[in-house]
C-alpha positions in Angstrom: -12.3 6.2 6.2 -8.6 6.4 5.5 -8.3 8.9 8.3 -8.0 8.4 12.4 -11.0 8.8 14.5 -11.3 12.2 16.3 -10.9 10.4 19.5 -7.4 9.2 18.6 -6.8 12.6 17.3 -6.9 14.0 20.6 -5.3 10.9 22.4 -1.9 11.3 20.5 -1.1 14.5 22.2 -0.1 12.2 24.7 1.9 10.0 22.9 4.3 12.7 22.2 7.5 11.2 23.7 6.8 7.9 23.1 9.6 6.2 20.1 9.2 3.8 17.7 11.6 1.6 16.1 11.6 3.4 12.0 14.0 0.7 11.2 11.1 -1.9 11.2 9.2 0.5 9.0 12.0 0.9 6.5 11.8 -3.1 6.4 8.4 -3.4 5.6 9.1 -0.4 2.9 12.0 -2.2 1.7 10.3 -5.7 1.4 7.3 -4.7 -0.7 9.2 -1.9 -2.5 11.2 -5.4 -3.9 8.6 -7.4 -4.5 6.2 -5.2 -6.3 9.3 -4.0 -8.6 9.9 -7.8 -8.9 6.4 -8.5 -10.3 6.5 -5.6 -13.1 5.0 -2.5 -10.6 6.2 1.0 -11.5 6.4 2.6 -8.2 8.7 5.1 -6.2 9.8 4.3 -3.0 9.0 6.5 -0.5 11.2 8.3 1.7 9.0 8.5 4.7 5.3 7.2 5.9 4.1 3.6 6.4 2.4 4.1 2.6 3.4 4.2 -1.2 1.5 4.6 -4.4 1.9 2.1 -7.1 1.1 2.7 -10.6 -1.9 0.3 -11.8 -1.1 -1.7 -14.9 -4.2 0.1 -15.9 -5.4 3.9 -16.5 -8.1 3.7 -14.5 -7.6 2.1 -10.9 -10.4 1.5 -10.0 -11.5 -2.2 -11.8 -7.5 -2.9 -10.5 -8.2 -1.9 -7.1 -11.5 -4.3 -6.9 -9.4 -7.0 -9.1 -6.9 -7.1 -5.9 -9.7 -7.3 -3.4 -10.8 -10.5 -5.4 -7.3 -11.5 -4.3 -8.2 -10.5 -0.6 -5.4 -7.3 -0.9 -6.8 -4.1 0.4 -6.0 -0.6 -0.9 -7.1 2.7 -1.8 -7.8 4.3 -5.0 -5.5 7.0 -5.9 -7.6 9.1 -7.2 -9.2 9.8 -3.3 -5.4 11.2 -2.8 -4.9 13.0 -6.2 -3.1 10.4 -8.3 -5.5 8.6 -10.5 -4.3 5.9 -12.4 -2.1 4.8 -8.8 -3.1 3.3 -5.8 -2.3 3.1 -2.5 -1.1 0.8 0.1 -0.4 1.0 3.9 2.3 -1.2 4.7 1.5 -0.8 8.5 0.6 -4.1 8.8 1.6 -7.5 10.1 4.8 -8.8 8.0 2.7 -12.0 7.6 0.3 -9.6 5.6 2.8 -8.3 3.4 4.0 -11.8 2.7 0.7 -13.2 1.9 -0.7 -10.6 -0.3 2.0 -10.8 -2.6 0.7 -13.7 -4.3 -2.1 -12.3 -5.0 -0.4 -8.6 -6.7 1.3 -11.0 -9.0 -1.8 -12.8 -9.7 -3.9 -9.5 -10.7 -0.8 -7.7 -12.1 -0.7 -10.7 -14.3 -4.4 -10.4 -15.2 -4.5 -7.2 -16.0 -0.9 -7.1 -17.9 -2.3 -10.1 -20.4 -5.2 -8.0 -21.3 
C-alpha cells in the first residue's frame, strides 16, 4: 500500500500546472539527512523524491523496521523496493513528525548497535 490509489492516479492529470515549493522538500531532506548521519545511519542523500533509504544497523530489516514501530516511526522494508538490508522513509510529512521520530531512531539505532 505504498502506492496511490487509482482514483488519485487519474485526478493528477489535472494537477499538471499546479507548483510546489521543492525548497521545503529539500529542508525536510536536509533535516533528517543530518540527524540520521548524526545518530550513526549510513545513508545517501537523495537528489530528488520526498524518500531515502537508510542502511539498518542490521542485515536483515525487517526486526529493525518493527523495532522502530515500537518507537511509533513508520517505514518500509527495503526489501519491497529491492534493497534488503535498507529501509525506507517518506519524509513527506509534518516537520513536527520528522522532529518527533528522531528520538525514537536514536533509541532503536542504539538498541540494535549494543547488540
Amino acid at each position: 500500500f505504498v502506492n496511490a490509489p487509482a482514483l488519485m492516479q487519474r485526478i493528477i492529470v489535472s494537477l499538471q500546472n499546479v507548483a510546489i515549493d521543492v525548497a521545503d522538500y529539500e529542508r525536510k531532506r536536509d533535516f533528517l539527512f543530518d540527524e540520521l548521519t548524526n545518530i550513526g545511519y549510513s545513508v545517501v542523500k537523495p537528489d530528488g523524491a520526498f524518500y531515502m533509504f537508510p542502511k539498518s544497523p542490521t542485515p536483515d530489516e525487517i526486526p529493525f523496521v518493527e523495532e522502530l514501530k515500537t518507537q511509533r516511526i513508520l517505514v518500509v522494508p527495503g526489501t519491497g523496493f529491492g534493497t534488503p538490508g535498507h529501509f525506507r522513509i517518506a519524509y513527506c510529512v509534518d516537520d513536527s513528525v520528522l522532529r518527533n521520530s528522531i528520538h525514537g531512531f536514536k533509541k532503536a539505532f542504539e538498541k540494535y548497535k549494543a547488540s
